[in-house]
C-alpha positions as CSV (number, residue, x, y, z in Angstrom):
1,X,81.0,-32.8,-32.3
2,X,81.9,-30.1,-29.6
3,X,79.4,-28.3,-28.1
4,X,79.7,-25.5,-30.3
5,X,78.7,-27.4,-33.3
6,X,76.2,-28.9,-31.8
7,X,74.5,-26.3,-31.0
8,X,74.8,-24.9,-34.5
9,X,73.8,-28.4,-35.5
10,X,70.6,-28.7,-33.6
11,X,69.9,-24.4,-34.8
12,X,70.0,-25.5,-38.3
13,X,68.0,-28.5,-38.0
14,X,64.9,-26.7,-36.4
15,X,65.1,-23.9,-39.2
16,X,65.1,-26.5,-41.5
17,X,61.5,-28.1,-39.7
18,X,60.0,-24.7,-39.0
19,X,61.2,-23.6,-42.9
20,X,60.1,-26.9,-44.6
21,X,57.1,-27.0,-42.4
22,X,55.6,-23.4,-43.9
23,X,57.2,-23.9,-47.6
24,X,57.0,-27.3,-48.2
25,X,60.6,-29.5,-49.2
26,X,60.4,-28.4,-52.5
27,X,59.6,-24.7,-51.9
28,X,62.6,-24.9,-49.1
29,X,66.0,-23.3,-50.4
30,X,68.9,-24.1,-48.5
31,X,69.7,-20.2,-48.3
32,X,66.2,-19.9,-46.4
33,X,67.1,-22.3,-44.1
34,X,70.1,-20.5,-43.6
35,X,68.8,-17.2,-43.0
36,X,66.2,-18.5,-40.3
37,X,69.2,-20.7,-38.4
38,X,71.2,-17.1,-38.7
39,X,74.3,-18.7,-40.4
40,X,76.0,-18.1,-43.6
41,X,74.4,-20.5,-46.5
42,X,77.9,-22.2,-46.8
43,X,77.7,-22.5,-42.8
44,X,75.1,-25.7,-43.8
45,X,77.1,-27.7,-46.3
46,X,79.5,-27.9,-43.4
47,X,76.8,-30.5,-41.5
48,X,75.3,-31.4,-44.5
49,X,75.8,-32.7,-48.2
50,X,72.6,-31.2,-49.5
51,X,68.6,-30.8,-48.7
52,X,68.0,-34.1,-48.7
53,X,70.5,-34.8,-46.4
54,X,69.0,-32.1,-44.4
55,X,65.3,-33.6,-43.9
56,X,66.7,-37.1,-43.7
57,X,68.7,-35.7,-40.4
58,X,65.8,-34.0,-39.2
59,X,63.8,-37.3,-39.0
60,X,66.8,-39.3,-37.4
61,X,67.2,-36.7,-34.8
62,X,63.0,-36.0,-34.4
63,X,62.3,-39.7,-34.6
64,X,65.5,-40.4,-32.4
65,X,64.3,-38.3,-29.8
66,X,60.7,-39.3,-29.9
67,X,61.6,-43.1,-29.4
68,X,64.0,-42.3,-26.8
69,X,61.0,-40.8,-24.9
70,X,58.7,-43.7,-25.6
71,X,61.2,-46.1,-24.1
72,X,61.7,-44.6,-21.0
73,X,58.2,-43.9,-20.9
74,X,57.1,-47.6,-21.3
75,X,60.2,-48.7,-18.6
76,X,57.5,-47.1,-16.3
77,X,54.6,-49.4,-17.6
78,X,54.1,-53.0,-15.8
79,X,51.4,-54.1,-19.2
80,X,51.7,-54.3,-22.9
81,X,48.2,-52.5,-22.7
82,X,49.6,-49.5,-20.8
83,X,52.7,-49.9,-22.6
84,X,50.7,-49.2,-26.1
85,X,48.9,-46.7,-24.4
86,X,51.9,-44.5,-23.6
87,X,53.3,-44.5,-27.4
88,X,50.0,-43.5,-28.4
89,X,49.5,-40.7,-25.7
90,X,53.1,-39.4,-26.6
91,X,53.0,-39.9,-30.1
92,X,49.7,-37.9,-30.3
93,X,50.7,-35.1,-27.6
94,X,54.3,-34.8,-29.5
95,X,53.1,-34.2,-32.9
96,X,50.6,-31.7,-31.0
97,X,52.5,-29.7,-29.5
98,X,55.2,-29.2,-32.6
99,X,52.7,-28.5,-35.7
100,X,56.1,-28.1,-37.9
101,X,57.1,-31.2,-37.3
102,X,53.5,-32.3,-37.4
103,X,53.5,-31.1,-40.9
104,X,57.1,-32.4,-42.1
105,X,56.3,-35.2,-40.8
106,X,52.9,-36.4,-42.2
107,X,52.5,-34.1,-45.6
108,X,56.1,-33.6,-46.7
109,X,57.3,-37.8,-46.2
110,X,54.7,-38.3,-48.5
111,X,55.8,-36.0,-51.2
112,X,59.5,-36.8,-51.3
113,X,61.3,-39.3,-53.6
114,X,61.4,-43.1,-53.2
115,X,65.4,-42.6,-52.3
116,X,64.3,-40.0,-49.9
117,X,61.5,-42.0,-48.2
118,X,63.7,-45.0,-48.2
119,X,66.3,-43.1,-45.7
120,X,63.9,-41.9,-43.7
121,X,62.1,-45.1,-43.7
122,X,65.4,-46.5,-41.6
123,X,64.8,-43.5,-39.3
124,X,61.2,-45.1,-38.4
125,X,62.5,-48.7,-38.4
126,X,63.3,-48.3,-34.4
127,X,59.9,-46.8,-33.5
128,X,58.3,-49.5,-35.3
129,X,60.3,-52.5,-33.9
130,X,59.2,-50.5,-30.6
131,X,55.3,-51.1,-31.2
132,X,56.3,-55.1,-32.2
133,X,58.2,-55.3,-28.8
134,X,55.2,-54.0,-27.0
135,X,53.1,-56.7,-29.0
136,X,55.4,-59.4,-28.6
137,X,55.3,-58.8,-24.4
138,X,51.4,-58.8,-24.4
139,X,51.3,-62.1,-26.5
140,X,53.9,-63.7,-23.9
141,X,51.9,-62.5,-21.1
142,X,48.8,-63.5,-22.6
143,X,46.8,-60.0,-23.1
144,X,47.1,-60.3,-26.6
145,X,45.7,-63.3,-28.7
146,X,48.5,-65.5,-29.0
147,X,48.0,-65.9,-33.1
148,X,48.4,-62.4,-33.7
149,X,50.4,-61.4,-36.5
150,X,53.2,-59.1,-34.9
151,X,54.9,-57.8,-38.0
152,X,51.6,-57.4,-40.0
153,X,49.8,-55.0,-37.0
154,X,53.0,-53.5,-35.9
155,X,52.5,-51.2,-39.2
156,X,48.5,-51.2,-39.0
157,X,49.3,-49.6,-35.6
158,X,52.1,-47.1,-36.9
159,X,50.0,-46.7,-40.0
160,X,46.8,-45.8,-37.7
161,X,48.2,-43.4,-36.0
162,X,49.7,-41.8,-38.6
163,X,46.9,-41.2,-40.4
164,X,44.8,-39.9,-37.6
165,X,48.0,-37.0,-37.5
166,X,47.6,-36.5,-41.0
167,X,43.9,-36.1,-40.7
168,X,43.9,-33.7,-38.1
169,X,46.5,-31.5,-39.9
170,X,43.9,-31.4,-43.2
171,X,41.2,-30.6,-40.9
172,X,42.8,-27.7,-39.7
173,X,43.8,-28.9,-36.5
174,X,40.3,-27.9,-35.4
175,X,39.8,-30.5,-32.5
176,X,42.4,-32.0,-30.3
177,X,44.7,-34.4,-31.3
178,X,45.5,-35.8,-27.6
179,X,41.6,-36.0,-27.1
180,X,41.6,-39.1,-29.8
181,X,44.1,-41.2,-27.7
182,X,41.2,-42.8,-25.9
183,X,39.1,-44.0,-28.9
184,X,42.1,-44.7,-30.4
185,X,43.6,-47.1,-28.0
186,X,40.1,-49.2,-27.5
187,X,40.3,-49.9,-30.9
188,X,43.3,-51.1,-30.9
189,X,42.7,-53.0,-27.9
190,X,39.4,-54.9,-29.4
191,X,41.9,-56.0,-32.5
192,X,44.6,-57.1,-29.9
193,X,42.8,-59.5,-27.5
C-alpha cells in the first residue's frame, strides 16, 4: 500500500477500536466507523470485505504490533525469567494504557462467532508460540523444571493474563493493572521452577 492508504488504513482501523470499544461489535455499524475515521462509508469496503473482516484486521495489526514489541523487548533479556517478566510488564502496561483495545480485546473476542474467534485465534498464535519460546529457553538453561509441559502452560500463562485484563476491565479499572505484574509473575515463577 502507498503511504496514502496506509494512512487511511491505520485511520479506519482505530475508529473501528475506539467505535467497537464504546458500542460493542454488534452495536458497531460500518457507517459509524466511518464517520469517526472521517471517510465516506464506501471509503471502508475499499480495505475491507465486511465488519468481520474489520475486527479480524484490527487484532492482526494490535496483536502484530504488541508481539513485535515483546520480541525486541526480550532481545534485551539474558533469562527466561526476565524474559517472562517483560511480556507480562508490556502485556499489562499495553492493555493499560489503550482501554479500547483493552475492551475489544477481552469482552468483545468473547462475544463473537466461532468463525470469528477462529481468525482471530491465528492472530494470537504468534504471541503464544512467543511465551512457549521463552519456556522452552528456561527449560534448556535449567530455570524451569525440565518436565514442564510447554504447550499445556504456554496457554495457562496467556489465559492468566488474560483474565486478570478482563477482570480489571469488570471492576471498573479501579486499581492498576501494571501494579499486578509483580504478584503475577511470582506465581508464575513458583509453577515454573
Amino acid at each position: 500500500m502507498t503511504s496514502r492508504k496506509n494512512e487511511k488504513y491505520a485511520l479506519i482501523l482505530r475508529a473501528a477500536e475506539k467505535v467497537i470499544a464504546e458500542n460493542g461489535f454488534h452495536g458497531s455499524q460500518v457507517s459509524r466507523i466511518a464517520k469517526e475515521a472521517g471517510v465516506a462509508d464506501g471509503t471502508i469496503y475499499l480495505y475491507f470485505k465486511n465488519k468481520e473482516d474489520i475486527l479480524i484486521s484490527l487484532f492482526q495489526n494490535r496483536l502484530g504490533e504488541l508481539v513485535a514489541l515483546f520480541n525486541e523487548s526480550i532481545r534485551e533479556t539474558d533469562s527466561a525469567d526476565a524474559a517472562l517478566r517483560k511480556v507480562c510488564e508490556l502485556h499489562y502496561r499495553e492493555l493499560e494504557s489503550n482501554v479500547d483495545l483493552a475492551y475489544v480485546t477481552q469482552i468483545e473476542l468473547r462475544q463473537s462467532s466461532l468463525e470469528l474467534r477462529k481468525a482471530i485465534g491465528l492472530a494470537v498464535k504468534p504471541y503464544i508460540e512467543l511465551i512457549e519460546h521463552i519456556l522452552r529457553k528456561g527449560v534448556e538453561e535449567k530455570s524451569f523444571r525440565p518436565d514442564l509441559d510447554v504447550k499445556l502452560t504456554r496457554l495457562l500463562i496467556f489465559g492468566a493474563m488474560d483474565e486478570v485484563v478482563t477482570s480489571w476491565l469488570i471492576a471498573g479499572r479501579k486499581y492498576s493493572l501494571s501494579a499486578q505484574v509483580d504478584k503475577t509473575v511470582e506465581f508464575f515463577l513458583r509453577g515454573l521452577k
